[in-house]
N, C-alpha and C positions, 0 to 999 in steps of 0.2 A: 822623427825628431822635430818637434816646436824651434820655431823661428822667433825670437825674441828682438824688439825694437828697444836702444836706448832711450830714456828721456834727454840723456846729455845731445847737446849738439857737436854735431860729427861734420865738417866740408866733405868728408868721403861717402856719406852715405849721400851727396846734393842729388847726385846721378838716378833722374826718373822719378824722385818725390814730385808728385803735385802741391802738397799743400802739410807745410808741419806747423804744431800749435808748440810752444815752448812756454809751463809756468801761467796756465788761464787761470782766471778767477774772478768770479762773477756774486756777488751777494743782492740779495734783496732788502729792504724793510717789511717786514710786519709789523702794525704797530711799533710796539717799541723793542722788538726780537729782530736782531738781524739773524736772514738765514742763508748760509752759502750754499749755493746751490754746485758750483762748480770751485775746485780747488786744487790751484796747483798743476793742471791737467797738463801731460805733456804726451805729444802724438806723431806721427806725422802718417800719412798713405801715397802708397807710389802708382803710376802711371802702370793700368790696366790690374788695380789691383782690387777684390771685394773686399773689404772689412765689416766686419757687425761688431755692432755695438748694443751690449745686456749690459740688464740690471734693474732691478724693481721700480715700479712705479714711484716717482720724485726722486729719484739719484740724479739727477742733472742732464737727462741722457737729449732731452729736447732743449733744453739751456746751453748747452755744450755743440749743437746743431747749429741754433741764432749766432750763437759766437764766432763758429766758422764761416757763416755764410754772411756774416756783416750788419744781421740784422739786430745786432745787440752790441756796444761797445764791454771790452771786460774793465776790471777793476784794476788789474795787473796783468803782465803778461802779451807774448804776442801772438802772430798766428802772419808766416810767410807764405809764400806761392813758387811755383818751379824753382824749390831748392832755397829760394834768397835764406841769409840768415836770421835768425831772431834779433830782432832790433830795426829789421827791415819790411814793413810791409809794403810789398807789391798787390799788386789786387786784377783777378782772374775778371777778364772782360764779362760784361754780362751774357755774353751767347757762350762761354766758357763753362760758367754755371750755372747747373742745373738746381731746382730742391722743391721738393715734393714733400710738404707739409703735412703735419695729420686734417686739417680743416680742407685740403686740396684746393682751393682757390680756381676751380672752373667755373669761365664767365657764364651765366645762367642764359644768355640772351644770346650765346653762339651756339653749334651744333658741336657735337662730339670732333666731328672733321674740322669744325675749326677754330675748337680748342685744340687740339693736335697739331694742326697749321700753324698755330698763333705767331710762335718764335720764327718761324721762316717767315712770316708776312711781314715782322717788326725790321729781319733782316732784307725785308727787300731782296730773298731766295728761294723762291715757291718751287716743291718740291713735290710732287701730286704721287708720285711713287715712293718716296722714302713715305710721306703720309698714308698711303695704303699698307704699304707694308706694316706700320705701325699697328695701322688698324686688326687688321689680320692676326698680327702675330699677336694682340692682348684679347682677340676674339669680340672685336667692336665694330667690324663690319657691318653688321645687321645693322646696328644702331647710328653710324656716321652720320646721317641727315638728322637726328633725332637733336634734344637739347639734354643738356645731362642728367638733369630731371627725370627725365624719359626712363631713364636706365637705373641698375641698383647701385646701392655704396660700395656696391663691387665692380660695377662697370664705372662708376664714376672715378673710382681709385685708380684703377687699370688705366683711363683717357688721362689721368692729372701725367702715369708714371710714362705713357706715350707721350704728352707732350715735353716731357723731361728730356725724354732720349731725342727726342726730334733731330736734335740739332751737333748729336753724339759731344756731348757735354766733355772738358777735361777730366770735369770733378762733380758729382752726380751726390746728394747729399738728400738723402730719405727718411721721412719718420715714419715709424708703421708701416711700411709699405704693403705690407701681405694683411694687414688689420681688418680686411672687408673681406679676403678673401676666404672661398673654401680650399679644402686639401688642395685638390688639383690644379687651382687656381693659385694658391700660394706657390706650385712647384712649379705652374707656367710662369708666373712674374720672376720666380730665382735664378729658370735658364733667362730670358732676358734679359735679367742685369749680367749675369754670368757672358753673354752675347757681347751686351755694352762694354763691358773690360774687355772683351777678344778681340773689342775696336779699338782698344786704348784707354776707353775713361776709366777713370779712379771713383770707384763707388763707396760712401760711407753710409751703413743705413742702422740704425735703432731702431731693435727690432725684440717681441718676447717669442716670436715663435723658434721651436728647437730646430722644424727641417731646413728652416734658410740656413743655420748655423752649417749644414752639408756643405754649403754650395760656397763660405765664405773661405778665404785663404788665410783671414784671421779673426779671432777675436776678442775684442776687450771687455773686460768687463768692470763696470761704474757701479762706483755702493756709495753715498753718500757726499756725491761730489767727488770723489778720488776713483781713480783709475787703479785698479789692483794690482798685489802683485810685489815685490820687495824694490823693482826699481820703479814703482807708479805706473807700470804698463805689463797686460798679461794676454801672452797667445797663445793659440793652439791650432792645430794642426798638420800638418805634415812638413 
């Protein structure tokens, strides 16, 4: 039986949401075309929960990412944290959240370990075992002393999604994250996030590959800006 999320806002459902968007909407200019990228969107993901996020390339689905993650104001619309209501934004401390970009953003001029380190050093929480383990379980060991360079776009992905978890994020927000990987490497990075929830984070990731869709508890799916679906939001799974 599919588990279906309102768009309306619920106070009953506050309990263990990390972060609901209610009503986003985000347009661009083109020259003299404006184009919405995002419309309307209303969401939310709870506490140790995976969600994927489909939909063909330009549906909003990296737009809609910026949005959540503060790196974009919208046009309308809001986007709360543990539960607050829409009209309310609280905002998740920076060691809270995580996000793993499709550009990955590892510093060129550290080593694999300490881009993986980074968020412990920022917090002043040096961790040399939660770091190993990280390294290990995305299969970066060999390469820790190396600089990212060093390594492929699939080892580089794997350090960006290690330094994500570093710090076992609230709220864990990924674009592509299996996008450099092969097979087995996609199915290694799905149990880790899978891992990351059974810690508690709430994982959001846009993604086209079908086997992550296995490992998610839901997912939605974005066609043109809009979230599908007769009430603006569409899941499946058990």
């Amino acid at each position: 039986m599919s588990r279906r999320y309102s768009d309306a806002y619920n106070p009953a459902q506050d309990e263990g949401v990390v972060v609901r968007a209610h009503g986003l909407r985000k347009s661009y200019q083109r020259g003299s075309e404006e184009v919405l990228a995002v419309r309307g969107v209303a969401l939310q993901v709870g506490e140790g929960e995976l969600v994927a996020l489909v939909g063909p390339s330009g549906s909003g689905k990296s737009t809609l990412l910026n949005l959540l993650a503060g790196w974009e104001e919208p046009d309308s619309g809001t986007v709360s944290w543990r539960g607050g209501a829409p009209g309310r934004q609280d905002e998740l401390g920076w060691d809270e959240l995580a996000i793993v970009p499709q550009r990955l953003g590892l510093a060129a001029d550290l080593s694999v370990a300490e881009n993986v380190a980074w968020p412990l050093r920022l917090a002043e929480s040096p961790d040399d075992e939660r770091v190993a383990q990280l390294l290990d379980r995305f299969g970066l060991s060999a390469l820790a002393d190396r600089l990212p360079a060093e390594g492929s776009l699939g080892e580089q992905q794997r350090a960006a999604l290690a330094r994500a978890l570093v710090r076992r994020p609230r709220l864990l927000l990924a674009d592509e994250p299996t996008g450099h990987q092969d097979e087995d490497w996609a199915k290694g990075v799905a149990v880790a996030l899978r891992g990351a929830c059974a810690e508690g984070s709430a994982c959001l990731l846009a993604t086209h590959n079908a086997e992550l869709l296995d490992f998610a508890d839901r997912v939605l799916s974005l066609h043109d800006g809009r979230l599908g679906g007769p009430s603006g939001l569409v899941s499946f799974g058990p």
